[in-house]
N, C-alpha and C positions, 0 to 999 in steps of 0.2 A: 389199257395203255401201259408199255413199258417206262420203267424209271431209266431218264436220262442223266450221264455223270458228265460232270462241267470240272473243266481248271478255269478259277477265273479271278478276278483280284474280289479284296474282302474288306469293304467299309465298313467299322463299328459303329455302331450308334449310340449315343449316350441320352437315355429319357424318351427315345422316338422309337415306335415300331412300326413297319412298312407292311401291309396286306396285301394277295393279290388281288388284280384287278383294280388297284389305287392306286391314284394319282396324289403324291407328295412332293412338297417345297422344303427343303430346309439348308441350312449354311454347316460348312465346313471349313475348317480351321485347324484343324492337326494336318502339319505336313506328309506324315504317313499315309493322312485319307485322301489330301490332295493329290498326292503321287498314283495312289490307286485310281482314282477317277479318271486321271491323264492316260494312264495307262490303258484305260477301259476306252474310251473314246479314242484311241489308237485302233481298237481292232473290232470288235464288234459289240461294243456300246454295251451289253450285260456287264452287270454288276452283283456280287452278294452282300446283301445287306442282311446284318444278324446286331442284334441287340446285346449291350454288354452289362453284365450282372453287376456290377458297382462303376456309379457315374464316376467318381473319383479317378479309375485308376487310367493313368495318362498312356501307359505301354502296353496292352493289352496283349496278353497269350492266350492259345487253344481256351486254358481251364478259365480264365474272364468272359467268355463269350455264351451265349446257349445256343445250343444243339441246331436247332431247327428256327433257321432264317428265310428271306426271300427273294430269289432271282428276281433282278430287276434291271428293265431297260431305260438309259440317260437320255432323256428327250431334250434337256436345254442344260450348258454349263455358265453361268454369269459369273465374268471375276468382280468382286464389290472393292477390293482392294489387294494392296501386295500380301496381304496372311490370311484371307479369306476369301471364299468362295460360294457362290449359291449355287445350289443344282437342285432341278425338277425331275422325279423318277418316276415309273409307271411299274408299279409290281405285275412280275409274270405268271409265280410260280411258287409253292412254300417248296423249301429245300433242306435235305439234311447234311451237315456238314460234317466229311468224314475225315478228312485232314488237315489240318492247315500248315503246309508245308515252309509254305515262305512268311517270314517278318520284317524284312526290311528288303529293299528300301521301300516296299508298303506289302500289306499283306495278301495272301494268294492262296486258296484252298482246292482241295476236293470239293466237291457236293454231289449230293443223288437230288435231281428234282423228285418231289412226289407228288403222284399223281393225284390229282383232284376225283372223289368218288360221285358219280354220275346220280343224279338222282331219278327216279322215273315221275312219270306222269301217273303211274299208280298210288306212289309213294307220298306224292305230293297231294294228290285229291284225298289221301285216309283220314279218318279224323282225328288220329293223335297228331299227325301236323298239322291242321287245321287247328287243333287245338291250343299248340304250343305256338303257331302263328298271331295268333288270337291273343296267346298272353303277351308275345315278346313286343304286338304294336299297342294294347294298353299300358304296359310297363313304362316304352319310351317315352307315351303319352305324355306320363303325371312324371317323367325326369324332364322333360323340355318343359313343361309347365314350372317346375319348383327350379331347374336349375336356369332359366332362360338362356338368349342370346344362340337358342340351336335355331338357324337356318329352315326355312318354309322349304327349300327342296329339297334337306336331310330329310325334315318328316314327310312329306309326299314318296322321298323315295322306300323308306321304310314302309310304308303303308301301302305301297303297291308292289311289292318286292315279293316274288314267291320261292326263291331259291333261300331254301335253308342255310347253307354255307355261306354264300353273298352276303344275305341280310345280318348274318352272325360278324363276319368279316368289316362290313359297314359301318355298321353300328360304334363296336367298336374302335373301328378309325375315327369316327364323328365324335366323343362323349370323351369327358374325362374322369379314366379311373385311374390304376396305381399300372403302373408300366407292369410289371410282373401279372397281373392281370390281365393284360393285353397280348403278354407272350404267351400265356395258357389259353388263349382264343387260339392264339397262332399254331400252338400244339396239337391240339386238337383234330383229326384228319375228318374222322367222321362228322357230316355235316348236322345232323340229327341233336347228338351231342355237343357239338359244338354252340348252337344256336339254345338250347337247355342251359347249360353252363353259363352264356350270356345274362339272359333271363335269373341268374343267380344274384349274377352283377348290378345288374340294374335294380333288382330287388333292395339290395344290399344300399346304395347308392341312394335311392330313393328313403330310404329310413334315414340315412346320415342326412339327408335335406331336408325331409322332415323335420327331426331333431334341431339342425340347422335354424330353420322358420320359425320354427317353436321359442327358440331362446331371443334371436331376434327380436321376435314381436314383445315377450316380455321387457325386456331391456329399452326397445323405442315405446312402451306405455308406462313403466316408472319415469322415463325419461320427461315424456309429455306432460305425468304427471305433477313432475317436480316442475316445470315450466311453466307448468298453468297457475299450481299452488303462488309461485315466488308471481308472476304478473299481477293475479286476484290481489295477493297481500300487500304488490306497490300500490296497484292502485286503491285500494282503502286507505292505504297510508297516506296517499296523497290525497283524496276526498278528505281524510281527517285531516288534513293540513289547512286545507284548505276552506272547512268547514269549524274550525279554531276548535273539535271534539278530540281530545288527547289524554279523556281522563283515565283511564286503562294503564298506559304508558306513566302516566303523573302519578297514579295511585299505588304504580309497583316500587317508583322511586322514590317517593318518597315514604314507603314502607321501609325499604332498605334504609334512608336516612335516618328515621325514627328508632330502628334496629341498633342501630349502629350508634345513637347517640344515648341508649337506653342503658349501654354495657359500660358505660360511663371508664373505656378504655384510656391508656395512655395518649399524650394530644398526638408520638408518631403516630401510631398505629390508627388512630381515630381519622387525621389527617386523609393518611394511605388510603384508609376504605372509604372515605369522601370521596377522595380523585378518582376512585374506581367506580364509585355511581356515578358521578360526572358523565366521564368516560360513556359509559351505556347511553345516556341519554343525546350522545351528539352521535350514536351510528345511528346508519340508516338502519329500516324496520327488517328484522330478517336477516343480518347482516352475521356471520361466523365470529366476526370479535366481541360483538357483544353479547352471544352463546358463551363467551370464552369468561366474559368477564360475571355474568351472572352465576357460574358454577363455581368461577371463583369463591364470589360473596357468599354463595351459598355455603360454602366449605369455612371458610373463616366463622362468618355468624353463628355455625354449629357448635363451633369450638366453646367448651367451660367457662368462658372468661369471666373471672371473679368467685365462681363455683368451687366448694370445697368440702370436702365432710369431713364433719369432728371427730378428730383424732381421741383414740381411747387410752388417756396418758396415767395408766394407772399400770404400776410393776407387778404388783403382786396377783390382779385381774390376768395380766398379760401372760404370766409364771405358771397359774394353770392352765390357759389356754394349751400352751406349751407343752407343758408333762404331759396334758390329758392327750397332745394328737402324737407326742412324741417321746420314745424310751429310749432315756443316754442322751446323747449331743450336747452334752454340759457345757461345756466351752462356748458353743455355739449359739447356745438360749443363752447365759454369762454375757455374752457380747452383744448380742440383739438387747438386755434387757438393758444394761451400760448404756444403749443408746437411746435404749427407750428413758432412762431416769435426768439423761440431759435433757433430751426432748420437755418432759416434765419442765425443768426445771428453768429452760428457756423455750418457750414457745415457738419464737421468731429466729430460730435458728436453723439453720440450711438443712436438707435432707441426706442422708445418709446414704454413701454408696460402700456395698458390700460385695464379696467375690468369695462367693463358698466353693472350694475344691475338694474332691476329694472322688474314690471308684466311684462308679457304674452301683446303683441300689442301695446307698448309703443313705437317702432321704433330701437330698439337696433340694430338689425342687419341693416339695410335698413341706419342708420347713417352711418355704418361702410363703407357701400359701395359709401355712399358719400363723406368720407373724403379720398379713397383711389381714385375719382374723383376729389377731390378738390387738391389734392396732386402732382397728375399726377403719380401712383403709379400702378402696376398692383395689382391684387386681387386676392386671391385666400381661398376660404372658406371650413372651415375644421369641420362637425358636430363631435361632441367629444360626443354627446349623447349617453349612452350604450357601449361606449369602454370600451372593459376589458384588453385587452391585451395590456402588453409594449411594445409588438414589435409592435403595431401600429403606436408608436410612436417614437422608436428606430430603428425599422427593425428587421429582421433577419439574420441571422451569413449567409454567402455565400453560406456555404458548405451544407446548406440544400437543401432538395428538393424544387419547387418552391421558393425561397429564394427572397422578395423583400426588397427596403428598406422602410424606415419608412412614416409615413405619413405628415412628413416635409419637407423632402428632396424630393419625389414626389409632393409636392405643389411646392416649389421653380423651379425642373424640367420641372413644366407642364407653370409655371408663364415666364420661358425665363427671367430671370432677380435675381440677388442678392438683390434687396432692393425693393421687395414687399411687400403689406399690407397683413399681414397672420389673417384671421378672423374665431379665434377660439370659434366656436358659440356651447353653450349650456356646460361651461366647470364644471356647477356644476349637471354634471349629469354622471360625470366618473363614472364608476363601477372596480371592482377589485375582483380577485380570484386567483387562483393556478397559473394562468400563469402570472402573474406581477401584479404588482400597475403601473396605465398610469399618476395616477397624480403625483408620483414620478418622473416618466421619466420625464415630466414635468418640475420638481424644476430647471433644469439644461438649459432648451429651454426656459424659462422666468429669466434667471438672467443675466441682462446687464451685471455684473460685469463677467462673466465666458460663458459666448454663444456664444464668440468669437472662442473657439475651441471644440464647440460641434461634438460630433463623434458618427456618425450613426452606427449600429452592422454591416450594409452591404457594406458600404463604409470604413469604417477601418480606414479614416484618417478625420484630424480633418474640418473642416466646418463652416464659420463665419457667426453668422446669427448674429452679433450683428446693423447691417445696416437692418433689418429686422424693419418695423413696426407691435408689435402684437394688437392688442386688441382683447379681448374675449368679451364674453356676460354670463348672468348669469341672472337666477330670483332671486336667494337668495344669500347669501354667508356663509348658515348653514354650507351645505354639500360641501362646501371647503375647504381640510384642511389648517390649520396657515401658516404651512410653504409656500404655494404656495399663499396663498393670502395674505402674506407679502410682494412677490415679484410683483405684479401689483398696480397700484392705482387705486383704488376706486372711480366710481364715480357711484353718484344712478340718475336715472332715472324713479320720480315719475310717480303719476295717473297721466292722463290730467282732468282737469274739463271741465264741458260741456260748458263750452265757447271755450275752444280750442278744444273742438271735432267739434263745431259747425264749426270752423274755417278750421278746417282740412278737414270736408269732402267739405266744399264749394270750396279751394282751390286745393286739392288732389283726393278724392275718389271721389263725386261726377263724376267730368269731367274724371276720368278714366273709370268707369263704365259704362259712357256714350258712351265711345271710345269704350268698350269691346262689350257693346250689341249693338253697331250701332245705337246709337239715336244723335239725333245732338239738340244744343242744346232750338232750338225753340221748339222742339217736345217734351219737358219733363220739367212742370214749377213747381216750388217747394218754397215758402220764408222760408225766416229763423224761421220762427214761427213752421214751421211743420219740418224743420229738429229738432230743439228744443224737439219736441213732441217724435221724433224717437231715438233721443238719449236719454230722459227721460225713455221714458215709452216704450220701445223696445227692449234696452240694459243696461248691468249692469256690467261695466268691467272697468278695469282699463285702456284698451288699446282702439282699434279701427276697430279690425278686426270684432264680430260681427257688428260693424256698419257699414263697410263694403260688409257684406253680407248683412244686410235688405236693404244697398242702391242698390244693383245688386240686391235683390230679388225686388225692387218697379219698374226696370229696366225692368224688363223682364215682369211684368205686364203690363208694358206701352209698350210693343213691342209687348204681345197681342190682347191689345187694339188698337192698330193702324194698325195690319195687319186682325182682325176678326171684325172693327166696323167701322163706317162712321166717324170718328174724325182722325183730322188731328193735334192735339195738348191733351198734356192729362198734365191735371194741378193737383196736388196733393194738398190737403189741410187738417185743424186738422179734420174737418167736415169730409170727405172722406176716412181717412187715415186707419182707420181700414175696408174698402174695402180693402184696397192694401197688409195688414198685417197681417190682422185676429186680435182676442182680446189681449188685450196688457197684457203682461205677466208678468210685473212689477208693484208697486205699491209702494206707500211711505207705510211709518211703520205704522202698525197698531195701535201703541200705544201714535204717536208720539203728536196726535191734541188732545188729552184727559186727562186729568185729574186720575189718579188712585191711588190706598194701595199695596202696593209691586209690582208694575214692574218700572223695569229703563231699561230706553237705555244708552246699553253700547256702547264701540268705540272699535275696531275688529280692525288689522293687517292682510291682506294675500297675499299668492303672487298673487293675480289679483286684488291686491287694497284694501281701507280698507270698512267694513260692517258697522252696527248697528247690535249688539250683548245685546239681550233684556234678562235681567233677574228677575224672577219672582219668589216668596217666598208668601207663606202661610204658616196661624200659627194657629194649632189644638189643642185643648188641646190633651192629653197624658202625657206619660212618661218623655220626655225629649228628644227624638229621634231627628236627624239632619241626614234629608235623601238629596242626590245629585244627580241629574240625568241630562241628557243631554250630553252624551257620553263626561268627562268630564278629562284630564289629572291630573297627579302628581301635578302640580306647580298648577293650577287651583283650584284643590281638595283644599290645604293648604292656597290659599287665602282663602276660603270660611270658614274654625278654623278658620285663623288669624281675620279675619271679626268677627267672634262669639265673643273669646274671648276681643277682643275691644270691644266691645257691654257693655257685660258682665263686663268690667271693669267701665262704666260709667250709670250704670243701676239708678243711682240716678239722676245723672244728664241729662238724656233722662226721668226720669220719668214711665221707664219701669218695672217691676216687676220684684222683686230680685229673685223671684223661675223662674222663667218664664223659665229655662233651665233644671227644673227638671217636672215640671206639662205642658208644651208646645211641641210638635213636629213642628218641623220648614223643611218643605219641599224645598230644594233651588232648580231651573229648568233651563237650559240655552236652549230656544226653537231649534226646527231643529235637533233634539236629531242624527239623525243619520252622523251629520257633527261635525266629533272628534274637540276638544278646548282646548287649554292650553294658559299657559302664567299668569304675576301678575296683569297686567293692570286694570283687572275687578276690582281691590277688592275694590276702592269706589262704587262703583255699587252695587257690594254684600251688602256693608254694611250700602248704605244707603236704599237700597230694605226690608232689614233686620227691620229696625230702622222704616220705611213705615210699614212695615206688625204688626210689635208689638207697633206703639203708633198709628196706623187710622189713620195717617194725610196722605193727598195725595201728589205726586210726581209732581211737574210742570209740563204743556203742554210744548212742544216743543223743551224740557231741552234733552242731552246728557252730558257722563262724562267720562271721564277717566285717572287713577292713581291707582299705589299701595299704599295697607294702609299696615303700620306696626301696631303692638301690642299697642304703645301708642299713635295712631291715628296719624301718622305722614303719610303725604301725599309724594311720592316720586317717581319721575319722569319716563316716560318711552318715547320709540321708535313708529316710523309710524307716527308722528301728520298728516302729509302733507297729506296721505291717509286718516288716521282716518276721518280729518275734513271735507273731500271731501266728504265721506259718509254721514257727519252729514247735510253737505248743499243740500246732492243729495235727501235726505229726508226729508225734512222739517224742520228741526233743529234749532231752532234761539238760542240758547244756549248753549254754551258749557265750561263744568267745565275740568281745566287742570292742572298739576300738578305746582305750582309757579315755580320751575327750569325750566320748560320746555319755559316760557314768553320769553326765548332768542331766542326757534326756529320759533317764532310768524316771522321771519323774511324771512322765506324759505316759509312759505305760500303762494299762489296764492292772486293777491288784489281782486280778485273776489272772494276768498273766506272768506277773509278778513274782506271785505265788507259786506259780506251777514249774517255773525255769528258776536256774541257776546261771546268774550272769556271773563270767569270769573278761573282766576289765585288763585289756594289753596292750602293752604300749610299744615293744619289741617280739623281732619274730622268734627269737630264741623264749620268750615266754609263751607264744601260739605252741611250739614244738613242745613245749614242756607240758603245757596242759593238754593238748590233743593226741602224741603218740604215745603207745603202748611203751612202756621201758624194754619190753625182751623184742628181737627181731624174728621175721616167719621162720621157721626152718629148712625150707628151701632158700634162704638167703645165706651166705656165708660171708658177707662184708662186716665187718667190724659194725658196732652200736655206738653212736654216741652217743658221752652220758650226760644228763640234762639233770637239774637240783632238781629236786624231790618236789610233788606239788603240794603248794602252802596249805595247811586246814583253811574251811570254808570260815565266814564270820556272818553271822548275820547282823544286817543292815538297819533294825528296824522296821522296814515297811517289806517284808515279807520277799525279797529276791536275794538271794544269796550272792554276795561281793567278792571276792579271789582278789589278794592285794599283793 
């Protein structure tokens, strides 16, 4: 049979696909297709109908349509209204569509009919289609049985159908699959294949009905069963009504009333959980409110009320607790015990809220559970890290679903006790959004004066945590707002210097480590000289935890070595020690031993302690240009003007060239550029980096500085010494310029750090310049030197840091 080619109009389909030899019904509604149709029924009634690849699209082109559609002839047009139309078609023929020429005003293609492959009577009597006949009418079988509502004379015809092609064709006309499924029947020429491929479908179809029935039947026998449960249970409840037996129901409430009147509570709150047994006993049996209200009481009655354990109010018991878990933090045990000796000394007085700041491994938390040790207090530890929500902290209203209360009232539930130590770790890392502010809820659980009748959302009645001990923990106290960190005091929690780290790990980490890896202590020798080395040149923290890990990383080395080699003792030394650790990752400042024309070490603030913040200035000729880099803040930026314009205000008396800000480009750099920096601290630094780079004279070796400059070189105080200086001793530093006001916090200093530096106190920037440059200029400089007085002899102070006055 040759393929015949048709011009003829072209109805899209949208979800419907037409097979030959079917008869289909369906409406139309796009004026494009109703034009088509008209057209068709003008001249000889043929039609192509092709299926379009997304139902959506309203204008369809060539590339929206597939390939291979069906000649079909218009047996009836019905108008059902003025925008719609019904027509009944009778497919003739599958067809490929080779152009589609026209789109408006409806559309009109090419096509090649193709020709239908003839099957034989040999073909059909073989047993592979006997075979596959056999599977495709058991297949449709058990789909009309799972999926019903298929028609007695689809399945008669299916079951007496012996044309391959036909019964492939039919099928899928009769069954619902995925349209794109029905166009790959349609694809398909070979009848053999075609009818296989079906048999895929149905396959396929048949599982998802299964699956289908499957879940069904589950869902309607939970179902039946919860309906049978709740009938049984009215009706017993009404038998027991009826039979005046309610002692179950009487025996629970008035357990609860007995409960409740045993805690010998305040008359509110005693009142409240009356009304709430009440309550219970006028729902019906089974009823969701009175689930609601029984988890309640459950939750209340749990609660400590009246419970408390005795306070261990003795200082000097408390004093070794302290030393014994902790080395250093004098100020901090000084103030815990301060409060312990009021405590003593009044009983009945409120509990104590505290707020320890201070880096990352400094012991903040790890105190806390020492003084709730030293106190005889229970514990109970609350990460506040990433809470967003206030009902973490308040609870939630009863009446919700899963409904608990907050995360105070569940600390004190779990602690068995009204007067525990609540340790609210990490409180300046709240977060906040659409569902509350926590550090509001807050304001009210940290104020001695009103905590006394704090009222959770799920308990309803009020709650005295004022016998509560808080302390919290904190790196910073940026991002905590005024109001809440008005209501705790403040204490900081500096660096430790490497003399107390030294001490710490000899008396703490060391011999724990030793416990954890199983080394005892003859098997692992160490002097203080190499833990010295490991705290230098290994770690660089304000706290103790990496040092913690290099001591368990030289731990496990030595446990190594002692199970893979003939040693029975493994001695660690500074000779050896990079065996055990690999190259040492730290190193003092590059700039600090040397002599140089614009860089200065500056003195840094952060939360893991303070740096050496090195700032460096070159001066080009050019325009005048004042470039800043080093990923560098607001406040940072404006020192580095304020620095120029002082400059620029004393250009004669530095000796510096009065154009020098119109014919010079001044590059200012703060190294480590991808670590953000703000703050005013630097601006002696900048300015005398500045005053280095435009008059050649060099910067002292060994020198560090830090203070704000204002505009008329006025030096003026800032925050961090105690870190700052630490950095400055951890470095090599023998020098440090500080702001004159600040010579009073010389007293919170470490005496080993004390000791180690030479603080020189300034009050002006012409005394920064007079202690930090060189008196002769580089020799590639040729600008004149200004001359600065002589620097005063040092004086000592008494308490071992040397004074510059």
């Amino acid at each position: 049979m040759e393929a015949t080619t048709l011009n003829i109009p072209v109805l899209a389909l949208r979800g419907l696909t037409v097979f030959p030899q079917m008869n289909m019904t369906f409406d139309v509604e796009r004026p494009i297709s109703i034009r088509a149709l008209e057209h068709a029924m003008e001249t000889d009634q043929m039609i192509f109908l092709v299926t379009q690849k997304e139902i959506g699209v309203t204008q369809p082109t060539e590339k929206d349509l597939y390939e291979i559609g069906t000649v079909s002839h218009i047996t009836q047009v019905l108008r059902i209204n003025a925008n719609s139309v019904r027509v009944m078609v009778e497919g003739k023929a599958r067809a490929q569509m080779k152009r589609l020429w026209q789109s408006a005003p409806y559309l009109q293609a090419n096509v090649e009919q193709i020709p239908e492959e003839e099957e034989s009577e040999a073909f059909r009597s073989s047993a592979r289609t006997e075979a596959l006949l056999r599977q495709t009418v058991t297949l449709f079988g058990e789909y009309a049985e799972m999926a019903g509502g298929v028609a007695e004379e689809v399945q008669s015809t299916v079951m007496d159908c012996r044309k391959l092609g036909y019964l492939a064709d039919y099928i899928a006309q009769n069954i619902n699959i995925r349209s794109s499924d029905k166009q790959e029947i349609l694809n398909e020429v070979n009848p053999y294949l075609r009818l296989k491929r079906m048999n895929a479908f149905l396959g396929r179809e048949n599982d998802v009905l299964s699956f289908e029935h499957e879940m069904e039947g589950k869902v309607r026998e939970q179902l039946e069963r919860s309906q049978r449960e709740q009938i049984l249970r009215t009706q017993i409840h009404v038998m027991q009504n009826e039979l005046g037996d309610q002692d179950d129901d009487d025996d629970e409430l008035e357990t609860y009333r007995n409960r409740i009147m045993e805690l010998k509570l305040p008359d509110e709150t005693e009142k409240h959980l009356l009304k709430e047994v009440n309550r219970i006993a006028k729902q019906p049996f089974g009823s969701a409110e009175a689930a609601v209200s029984r988890n309640y009481l459950d939750v209340c009655l749990e609660m400590p009320w009246n419970i408390t354990t005795k306070e261990r109010l003795n200082v000097d018991a408390a004093r070794k607790i302290l030393d014994h878990d902790h080395f250093g933090l004098q100020k901090v045990k000084e103030r815990i015990l301060e409060s312990l000796a009021a405590r003593q000394m009044n009983p009945e007085g409120k509990g104590q809220i505290i707020c320890l700041v201070g880096p990352p491994g400094v012991g903040k938390t790890s105190i806390a559970i020492s003084v709730a040790r030293a106190v005889n207090r229970k514990l109970a530890r609350l990460s506040l890290g990433g809470v967003r929500d206030e009902a973490d902290i308040r609870g939630h209203r009863k009446t919700y679903i899963g409904a608990m209360p907050g995360r105070i009232v569940e600390a004190i539930s779990r602690c068995g006790s009204m007067n525990p130590l609540l340790l609210l770790d990490e409180i300046d890392k709240l977060g906040s959004d659409y569902r509350g502010d926590p550090a509001s809820a807050l304001l009210e659980v940290l104020d001695s004066e009103q905590n006394d009748t704090f009222r959770d959302h799920f308990l309803e009645i009020p709650l005295d945590l004022s016998k509560i001990m808080f302390i919290t923990t904190a790196n910073t106290t940026e991002t905590i707002p005024q109001p809440l960190l008005d209501r705790m005091e403040v204490i900081e929690l500096g660096s430790y210097t490497d003399e107390e780290k030294l001490q710490i790990a000899k008396i703490h980490l060391l011999p724990k480590q030793l416990k954890e890896n199983g080394l005892k202590k003859s098997q692992l020798r160490m002097d203080d000289d190499t833990l010295r080395a490991v705290i230098c040149d290994y770690t660089r923290e304000a706290g103790v935890r990496k040092l913690e890990r290099q001591l368990a990383k030289l731990c496990r080395k030595a446990d190594m070595r002692l199970l893979t080699g003939d040693v029975k003792r493994v001695t660690i030394t500074n000779e050896n020690l990079k065996d055990f650790l690999g190259v040492k990752p730290y190193t003092g400042s590059v700039h600090t031993e040397k002599e140089e024309v614009g860089v200065v070490n500056g003195l840094a603030w952060t939360e893991a302690g303070g740096e050496i913040l090195e700032v460096e200035v070159n001066v080009m000729d050019g325009t005048g240009k004042l470039e800043l880099t080093g990923n560098l803040g607001d406040v940072m930026k404006e020192s580095v003007q304020t620095a120029m314009s002082c400059l620029r205000s004393r250009v004669k008396q530095l000796s510096i060239d009065p154009e020098f800000y119109k014919n010079k480009d001044i590059h200012v750099h703060f190294p480590e550029g991808a670590v953000p920096k703000d703050g005013p601290s630097a601006g002696i630094a900048i300015a005398t980096a500045m005053t280095s780079a435009l008059t050649g004279r060099k910067i002292k070796a060994k020198t560090a500085m830090t203070g704000e400059i204002t505009l008329r070189g006025r030096v003026l105080p800032i925050g961090g010494l105690r870190e700052k200086t630490m950095a400055a001793l951890r470095n090599g530093v023998k020098t440090v310029l500080i702001p004159k006001e600040n010579e009073r916090d010389l007293e919170e200093i470490d005496q080993t750090v004390r000791a180690g530096l030479q603080f020189v106190p300034v009050s002006t920037l012409d005394e920064v310049l007079s202690h930090a440059l060189c008196q002769t200029a580089a020799k590639l400089h040729e600008e004149p030197v200004a001359a600065f007085a002589p620097v005063p002899p040092a004086r000592d102070n008494g308490d071992g840091a040397a004074l510059r006055q």
